[in-house]
TIKEDO-892750 format. One record per residue (C-alpha): x, y, z. Coordinates in Angstrom, 1 decimal. Last residue first. Layout:
BEGIN
<xx->X, yy->Y, zz->Z>
...
//
This chain:
BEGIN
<xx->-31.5, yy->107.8, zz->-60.0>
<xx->-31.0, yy->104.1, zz->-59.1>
<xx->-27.6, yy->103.7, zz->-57.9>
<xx->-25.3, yy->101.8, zz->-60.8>
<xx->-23.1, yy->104.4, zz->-61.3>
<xx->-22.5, yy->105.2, zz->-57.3>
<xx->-21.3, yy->101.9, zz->-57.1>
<xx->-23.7, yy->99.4, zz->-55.2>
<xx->-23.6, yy->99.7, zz->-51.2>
<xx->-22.3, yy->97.1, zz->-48.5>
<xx->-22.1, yy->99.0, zz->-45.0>
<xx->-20.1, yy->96.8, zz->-42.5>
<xx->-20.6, yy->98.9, zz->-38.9>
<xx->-19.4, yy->99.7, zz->-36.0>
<xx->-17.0, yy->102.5, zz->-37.2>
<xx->-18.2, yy->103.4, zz->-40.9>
<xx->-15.1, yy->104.8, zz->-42.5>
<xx->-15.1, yy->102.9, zz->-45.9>
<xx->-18.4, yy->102.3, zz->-47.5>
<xx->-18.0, yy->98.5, zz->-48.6>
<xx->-18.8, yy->98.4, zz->-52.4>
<xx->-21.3, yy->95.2, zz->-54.4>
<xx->-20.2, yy->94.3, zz->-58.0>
<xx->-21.1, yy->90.7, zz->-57.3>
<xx->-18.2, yy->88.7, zz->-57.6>
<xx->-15.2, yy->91.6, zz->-56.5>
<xx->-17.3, yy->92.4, zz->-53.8>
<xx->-17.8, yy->88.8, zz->-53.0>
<xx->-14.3, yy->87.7, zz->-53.2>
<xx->-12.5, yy->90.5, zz->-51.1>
<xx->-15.6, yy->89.7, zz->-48.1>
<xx->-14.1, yy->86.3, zz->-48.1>
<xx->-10.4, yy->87.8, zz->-47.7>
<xx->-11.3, yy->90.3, zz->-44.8>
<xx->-13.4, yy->87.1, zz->-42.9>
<xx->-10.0, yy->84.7, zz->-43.0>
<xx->-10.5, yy->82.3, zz->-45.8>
<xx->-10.2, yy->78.7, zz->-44.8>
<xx->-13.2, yy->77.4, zz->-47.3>
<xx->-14.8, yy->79.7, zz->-49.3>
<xx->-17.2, yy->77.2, zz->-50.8>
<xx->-18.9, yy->77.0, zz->-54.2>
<xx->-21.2, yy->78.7, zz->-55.8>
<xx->-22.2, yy->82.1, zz->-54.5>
<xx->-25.6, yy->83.5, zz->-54.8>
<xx->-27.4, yy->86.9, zz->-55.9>
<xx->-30.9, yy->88.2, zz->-54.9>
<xx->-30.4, yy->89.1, zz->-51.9>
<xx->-27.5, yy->90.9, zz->-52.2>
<xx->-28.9, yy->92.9, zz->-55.2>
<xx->-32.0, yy->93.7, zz->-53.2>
<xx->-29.6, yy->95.4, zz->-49.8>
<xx->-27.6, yy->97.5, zz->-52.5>
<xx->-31.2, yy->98.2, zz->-54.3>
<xx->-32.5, yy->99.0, zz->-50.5>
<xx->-30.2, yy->101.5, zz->-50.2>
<xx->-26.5, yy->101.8, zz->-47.9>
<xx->-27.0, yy->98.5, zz->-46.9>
<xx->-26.0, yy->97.6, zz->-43.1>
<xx->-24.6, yy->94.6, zz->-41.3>
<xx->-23.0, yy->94.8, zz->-37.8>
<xx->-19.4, yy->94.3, zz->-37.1>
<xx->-17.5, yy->92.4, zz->-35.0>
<xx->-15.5, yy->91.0, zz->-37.9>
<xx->-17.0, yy->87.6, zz->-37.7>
<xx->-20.9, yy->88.8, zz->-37.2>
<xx->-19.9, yy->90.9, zz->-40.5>
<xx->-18.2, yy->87.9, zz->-42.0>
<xx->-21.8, yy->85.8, zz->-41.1>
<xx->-24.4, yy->89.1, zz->-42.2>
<xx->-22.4, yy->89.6, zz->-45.4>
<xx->-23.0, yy->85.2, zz->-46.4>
<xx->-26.5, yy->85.5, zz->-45.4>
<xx->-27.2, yy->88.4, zz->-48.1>
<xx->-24.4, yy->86.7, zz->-50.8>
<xx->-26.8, yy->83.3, zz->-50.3>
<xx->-24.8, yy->80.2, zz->-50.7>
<xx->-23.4, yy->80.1, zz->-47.2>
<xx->-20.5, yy->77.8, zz->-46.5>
<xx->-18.0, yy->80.5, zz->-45.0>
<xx->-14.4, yy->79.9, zz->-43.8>
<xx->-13.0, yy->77.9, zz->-41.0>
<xx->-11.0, yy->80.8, zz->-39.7>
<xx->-7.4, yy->79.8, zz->-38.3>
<xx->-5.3, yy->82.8, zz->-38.8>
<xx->-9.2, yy->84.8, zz->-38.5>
<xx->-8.1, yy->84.7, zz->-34.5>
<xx->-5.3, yy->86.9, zz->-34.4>
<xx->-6.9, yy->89.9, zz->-35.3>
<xx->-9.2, yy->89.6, zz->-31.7>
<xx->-7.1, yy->92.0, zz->-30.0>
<xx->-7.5, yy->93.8, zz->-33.3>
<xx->-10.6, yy->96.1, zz->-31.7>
<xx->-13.6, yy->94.7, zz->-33.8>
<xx->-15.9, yy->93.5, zz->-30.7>
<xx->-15.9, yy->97.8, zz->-29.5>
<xx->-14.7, yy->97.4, zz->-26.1>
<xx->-16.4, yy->98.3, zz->-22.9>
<xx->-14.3, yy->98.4, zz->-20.1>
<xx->-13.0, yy->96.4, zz->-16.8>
<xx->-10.1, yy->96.3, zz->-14.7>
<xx->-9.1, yy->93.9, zz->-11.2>
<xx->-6.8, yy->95.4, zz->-9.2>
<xx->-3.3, yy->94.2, zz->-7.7>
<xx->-1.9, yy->90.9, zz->-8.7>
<xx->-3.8, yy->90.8, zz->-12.1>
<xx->-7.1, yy->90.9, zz->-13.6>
<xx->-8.3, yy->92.5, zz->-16.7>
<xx->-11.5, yy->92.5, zz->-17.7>
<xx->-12.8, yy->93.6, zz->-21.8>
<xx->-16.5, yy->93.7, zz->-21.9>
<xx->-18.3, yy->93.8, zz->-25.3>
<xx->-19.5, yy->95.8, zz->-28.0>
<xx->-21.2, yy->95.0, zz->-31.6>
<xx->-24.6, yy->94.2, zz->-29.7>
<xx->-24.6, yy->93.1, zz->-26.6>
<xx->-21.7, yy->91.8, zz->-24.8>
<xx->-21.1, yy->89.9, zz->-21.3>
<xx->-18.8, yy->90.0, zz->-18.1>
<xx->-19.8, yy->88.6, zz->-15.2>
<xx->-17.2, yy->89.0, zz->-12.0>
<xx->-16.8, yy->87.3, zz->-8.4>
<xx->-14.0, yy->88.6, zz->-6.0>
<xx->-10.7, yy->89.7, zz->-4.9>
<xx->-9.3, yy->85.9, zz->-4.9>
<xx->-10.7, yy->86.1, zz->-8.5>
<xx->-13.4, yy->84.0, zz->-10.0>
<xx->-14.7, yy->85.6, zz->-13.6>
<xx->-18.6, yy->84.3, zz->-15.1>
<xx->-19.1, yy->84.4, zz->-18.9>
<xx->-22.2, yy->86.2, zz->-20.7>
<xx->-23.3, yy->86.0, zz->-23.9>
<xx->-21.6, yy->87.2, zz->-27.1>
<xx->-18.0, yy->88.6, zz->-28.1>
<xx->-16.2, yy->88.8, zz->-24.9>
<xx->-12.9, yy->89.7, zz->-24.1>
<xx->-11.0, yy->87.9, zz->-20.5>
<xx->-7.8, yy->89.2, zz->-19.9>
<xx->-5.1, yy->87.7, zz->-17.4>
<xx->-2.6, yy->89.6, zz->-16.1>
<xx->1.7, yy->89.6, zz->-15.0>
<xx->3.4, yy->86.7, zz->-17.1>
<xx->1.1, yy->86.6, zz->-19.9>
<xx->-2.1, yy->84.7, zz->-20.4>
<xx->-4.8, yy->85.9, zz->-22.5>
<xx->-8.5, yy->84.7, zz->-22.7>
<xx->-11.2, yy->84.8, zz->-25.2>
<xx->-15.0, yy->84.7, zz->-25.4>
<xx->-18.1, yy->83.1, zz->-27.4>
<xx->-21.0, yy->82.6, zz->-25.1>
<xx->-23.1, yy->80.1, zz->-23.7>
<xx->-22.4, yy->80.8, zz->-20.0>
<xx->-19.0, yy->80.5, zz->-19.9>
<xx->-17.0, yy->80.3, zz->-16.6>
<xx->-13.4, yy->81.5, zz->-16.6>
<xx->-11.5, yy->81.1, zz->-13.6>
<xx->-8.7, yy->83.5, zz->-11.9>
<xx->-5.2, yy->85.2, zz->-12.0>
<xx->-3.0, yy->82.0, zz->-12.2>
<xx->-5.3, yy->80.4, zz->-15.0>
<xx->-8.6, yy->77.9, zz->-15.3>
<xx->-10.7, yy->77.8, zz->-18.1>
<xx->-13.9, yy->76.6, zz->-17.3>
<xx->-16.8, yy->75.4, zz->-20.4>
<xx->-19.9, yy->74.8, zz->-18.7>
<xx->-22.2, yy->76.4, zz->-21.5>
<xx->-23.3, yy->75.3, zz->-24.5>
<xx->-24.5, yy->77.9, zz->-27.5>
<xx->-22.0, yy->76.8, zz->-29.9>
<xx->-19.2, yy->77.4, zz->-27.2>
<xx->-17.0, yy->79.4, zz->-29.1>
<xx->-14.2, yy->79.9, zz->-27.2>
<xx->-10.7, yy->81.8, zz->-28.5>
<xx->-7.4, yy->80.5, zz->-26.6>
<xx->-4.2, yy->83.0, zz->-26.1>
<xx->-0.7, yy->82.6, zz->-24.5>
<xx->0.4, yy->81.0, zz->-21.5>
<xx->-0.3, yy->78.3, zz->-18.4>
<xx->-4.3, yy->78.1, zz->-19.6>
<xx->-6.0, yy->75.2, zz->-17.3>
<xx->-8.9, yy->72.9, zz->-19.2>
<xx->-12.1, yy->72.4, zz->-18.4>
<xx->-14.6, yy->70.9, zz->-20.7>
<xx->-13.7, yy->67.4, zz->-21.6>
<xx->-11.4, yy->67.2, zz->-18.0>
<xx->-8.1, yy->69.1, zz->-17.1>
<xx->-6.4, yy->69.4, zz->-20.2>
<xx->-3.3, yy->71.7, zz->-19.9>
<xx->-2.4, yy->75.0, zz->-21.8>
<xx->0.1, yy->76.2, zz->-23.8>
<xx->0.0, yy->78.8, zz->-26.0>
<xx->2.9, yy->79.0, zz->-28.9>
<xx->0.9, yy->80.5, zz->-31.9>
<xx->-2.3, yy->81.6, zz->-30.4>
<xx->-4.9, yy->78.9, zz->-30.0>
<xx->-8.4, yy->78.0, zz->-31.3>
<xx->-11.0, yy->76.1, zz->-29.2>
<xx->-14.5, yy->75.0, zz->-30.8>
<xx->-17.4, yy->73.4, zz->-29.4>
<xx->-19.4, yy->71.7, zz->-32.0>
<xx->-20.5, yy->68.9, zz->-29.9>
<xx->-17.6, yy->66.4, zz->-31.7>
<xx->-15.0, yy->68.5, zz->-30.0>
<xx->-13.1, yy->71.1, zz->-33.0>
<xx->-9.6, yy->72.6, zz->-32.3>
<xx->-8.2, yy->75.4, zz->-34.1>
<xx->-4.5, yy->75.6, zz->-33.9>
<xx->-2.3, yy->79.2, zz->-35.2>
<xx->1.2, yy->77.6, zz->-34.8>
<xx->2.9, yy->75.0, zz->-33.0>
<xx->0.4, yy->74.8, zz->-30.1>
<xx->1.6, yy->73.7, zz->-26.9>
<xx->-0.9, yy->70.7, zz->-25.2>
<xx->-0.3, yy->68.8, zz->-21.8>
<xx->-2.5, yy->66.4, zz->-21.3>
<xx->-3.3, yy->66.5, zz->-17.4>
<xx->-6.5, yy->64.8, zz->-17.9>
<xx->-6.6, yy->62.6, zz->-21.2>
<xx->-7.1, yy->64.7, zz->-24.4>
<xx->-8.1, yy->61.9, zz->-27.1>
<xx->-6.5, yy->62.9, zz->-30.8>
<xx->-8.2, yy->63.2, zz->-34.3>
<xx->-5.6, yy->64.7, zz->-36.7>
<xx->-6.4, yy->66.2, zz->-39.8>
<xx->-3.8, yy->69.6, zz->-38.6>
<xx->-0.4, yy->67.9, zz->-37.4>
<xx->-0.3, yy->66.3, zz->-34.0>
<xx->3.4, yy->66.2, zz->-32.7>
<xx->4.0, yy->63.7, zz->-29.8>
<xx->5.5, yy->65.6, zz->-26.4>
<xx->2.6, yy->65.6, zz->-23.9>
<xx->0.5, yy->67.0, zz->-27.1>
<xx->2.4, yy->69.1, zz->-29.6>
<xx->-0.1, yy->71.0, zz->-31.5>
<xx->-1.0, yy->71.8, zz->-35.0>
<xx->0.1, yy->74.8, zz->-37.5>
<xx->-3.4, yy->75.4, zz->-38.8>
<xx->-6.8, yy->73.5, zz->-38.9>
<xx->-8.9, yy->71.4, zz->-37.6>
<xx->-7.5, yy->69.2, zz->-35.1>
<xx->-9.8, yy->67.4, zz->-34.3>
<xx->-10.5, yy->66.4, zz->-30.7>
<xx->-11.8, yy->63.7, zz->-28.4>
<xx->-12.0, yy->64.0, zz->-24.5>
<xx->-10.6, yy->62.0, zz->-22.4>
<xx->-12.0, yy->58.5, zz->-20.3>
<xx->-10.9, yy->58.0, zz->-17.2>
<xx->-7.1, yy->57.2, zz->-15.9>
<xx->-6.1, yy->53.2, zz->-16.7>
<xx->-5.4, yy->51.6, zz->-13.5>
<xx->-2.1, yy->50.7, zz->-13.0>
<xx->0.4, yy->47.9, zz->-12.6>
<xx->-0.9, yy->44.3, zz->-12.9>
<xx->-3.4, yy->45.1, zz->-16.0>
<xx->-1.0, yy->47.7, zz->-17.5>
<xx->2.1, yy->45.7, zz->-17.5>
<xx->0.1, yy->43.1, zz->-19.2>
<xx->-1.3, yy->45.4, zz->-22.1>
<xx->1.4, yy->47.4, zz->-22.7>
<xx->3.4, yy->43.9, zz->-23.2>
<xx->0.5, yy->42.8, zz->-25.7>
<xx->0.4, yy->45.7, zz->-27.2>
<xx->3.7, yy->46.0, zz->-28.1>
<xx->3.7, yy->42.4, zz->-29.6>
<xx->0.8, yy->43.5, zz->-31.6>
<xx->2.2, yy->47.0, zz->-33.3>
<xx->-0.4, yy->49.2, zz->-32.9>
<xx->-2.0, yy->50.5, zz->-35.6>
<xx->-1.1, yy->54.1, zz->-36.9>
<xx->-3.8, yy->57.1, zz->-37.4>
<xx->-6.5, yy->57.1, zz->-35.0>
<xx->-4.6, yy->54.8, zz->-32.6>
<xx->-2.0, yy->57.6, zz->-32.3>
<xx->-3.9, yy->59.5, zz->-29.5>
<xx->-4.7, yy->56.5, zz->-27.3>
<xx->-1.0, yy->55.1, zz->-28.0>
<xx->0.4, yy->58.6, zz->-26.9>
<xx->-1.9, yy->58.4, zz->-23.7>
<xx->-0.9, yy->54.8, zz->-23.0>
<xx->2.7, yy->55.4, zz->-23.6>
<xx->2.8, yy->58.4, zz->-21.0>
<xx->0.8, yy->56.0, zz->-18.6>
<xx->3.5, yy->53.1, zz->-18.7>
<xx->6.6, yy->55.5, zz->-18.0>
<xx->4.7, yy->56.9, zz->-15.1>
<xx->3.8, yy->53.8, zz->-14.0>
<xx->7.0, yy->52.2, zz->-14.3>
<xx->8.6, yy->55.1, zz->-12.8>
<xx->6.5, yy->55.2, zz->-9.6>
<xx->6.7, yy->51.4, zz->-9.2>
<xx->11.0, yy->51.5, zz->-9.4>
<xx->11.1, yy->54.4, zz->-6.7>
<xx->8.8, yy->52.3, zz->-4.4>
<xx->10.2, yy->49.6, zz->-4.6>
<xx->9.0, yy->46.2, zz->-6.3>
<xx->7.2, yy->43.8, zz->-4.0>
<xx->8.3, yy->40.4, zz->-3.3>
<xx->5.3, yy->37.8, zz->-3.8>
<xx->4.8, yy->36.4, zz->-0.3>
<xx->7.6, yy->33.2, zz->1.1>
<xx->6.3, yy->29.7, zz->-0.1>
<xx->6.5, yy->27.4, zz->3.0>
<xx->3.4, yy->28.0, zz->4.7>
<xx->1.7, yy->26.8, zz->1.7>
<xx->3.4, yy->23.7, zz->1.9>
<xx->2.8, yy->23.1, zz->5.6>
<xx->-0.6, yy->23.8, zz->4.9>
<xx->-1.2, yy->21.3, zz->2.1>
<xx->0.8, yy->18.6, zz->4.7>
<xx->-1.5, yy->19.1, zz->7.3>
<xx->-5.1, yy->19.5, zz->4.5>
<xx->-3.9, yy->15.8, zz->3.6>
<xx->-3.3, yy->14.3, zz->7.1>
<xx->-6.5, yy->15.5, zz->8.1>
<xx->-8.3, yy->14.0, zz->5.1>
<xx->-9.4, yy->15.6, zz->1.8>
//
């Protein structure tokens, strides 16, 4: 290219007037309007395909407009009422991705399931925000953790953060406290008055309540009915063996297992289940294997699940 060439290119150039950019107002709701239909078409993917023309626009807007946020985390729902997520219904079968600041409200009884075995169920009408794949902020209501053994899952509220430590806990929400129960291992409490652990051991465990004022703990028995609510969204029981299967809806109830003689504890042993019992709460499992093995509960054993054989069938 010649001197006369690269004059005349630059008097061109020079003449095209920069790319006009949008205001501010307008780029704020576009990408706020773009981001809530890339979070409901990350969640719906699992179920509906995209329509292509939509996809293609989504696409374009989203490469000269924003950058898409980081990855979520992935959920099932598992069971019960479902959840409303950032306004899009997700009934129980559902796989969605959480995306930071998902907003979640559960529609009934919810258990949610990650694909490390962590488990989250919800009080009818909780709500809570997702903050990353294990921390999430509680804005009302109830969530049950079970951890699996893992630890690093925070729940943030109002009053305080949750740290587990491997554990399964819970935490309520109202208006004026926060209350953290646990039913194994330990969890860590951060309150503006303070660092708490809380933990349980054997069939009790610590009950702390925080709120404006003073910060409350106790030792609670793990089968108080503050944990009732919970069994409206129990997986059920896959164990074959009646023994195994007593110790699991014991561990559910809080409870530990006893047998009132060692032919109660021999029958149990002995006999197996076939088939699942698949979303039954632990009261209504333990219904089906009295009534399918002959076995009794002892009634007025606090702290304890004592399985015995009627008083006919006791060796004399």
């Amino acid at each position: 290219m010649n001197d006369r060439q690269d004059q005349d290119l630059e008097a061109l150039l020079g003449g095209i007037a920069p790319r006009r950019e949008p205001p501010d107002d307008v780029r704020q709701r576009v990408f706020a309007e773009v981001d809530q239909v890339w979070r409901q078409r990350r969640r719906r993917r699992w179920r509906l395909p995209a329509a292509l023309a939509a996809s293609t626009l989504l696409a374009a807007v989203v490469a000269l407009l924003v950058t898409a946020p980081g990855p979520g985390v992935t959920l099932e729902v598992a069971q019960g009422g479902g959840v409303w997520v950032d306004g899009l219904f997700e009934p129980a079968g559902s796989m969605v991705i959480l995306d930071p600041g998902a907003r979640v409200e559960a529609r009934g009884g919810t258990r949610l399931m990650s694909p490390d075995g962590v488990e989250v169920r919800l009080r009818q009408g909780t709500r809570l925000t997702w903050l990353a794949p294990r921390e999430f902020e509680l804005g009302h209501g109830a969530v049950y953790v079970d951890t699996g053994g893992l630890s690093g899952m925070r729940v943030h509220t109002r009053m305080g953060i949750v740290r587990d430590i491997g554990t399964v806990f819970m935490v309520t929400l109202d208006e004026t406290a926060m209350e953290v129960a646990i039913r194994d291992g330990l969890v860590a409490i951060e309150t503006d008055r303070g660092d708490y652990r809380a933990g349980a051991s054997g069939t009790e465990g610590d009950v702390v309540k925080v709120d404006a004022h003073r910060i409350v703990a106790e030792r609670v028995p793990a089968s108080s009915d503050r944990w009732s609510w919970i069994y409206e969204v129990h997986p059920g029981y896959r164990q074959a063996s009646i023994d195994a299967l007593l110790g699991a809806i014991a561990a559910d109830l809080g409870l530990s297992l006893e047998f009132a003689t060692p032919a109660a504890g021999a029958r149990a042993r002995e006999r197996r289940l076939e088939g699942e019992l698949a979303g039954l709460t632990p009261r209504e499992a333990l219904d089906v294997v009295l009534a399918t093995t002959g076995l009794e509960r002892r009634d007025g054993e606090p702290g304890r699940l004592v399985i015995a054989l009627p008083s006919a069938a006791e060796p004399k």
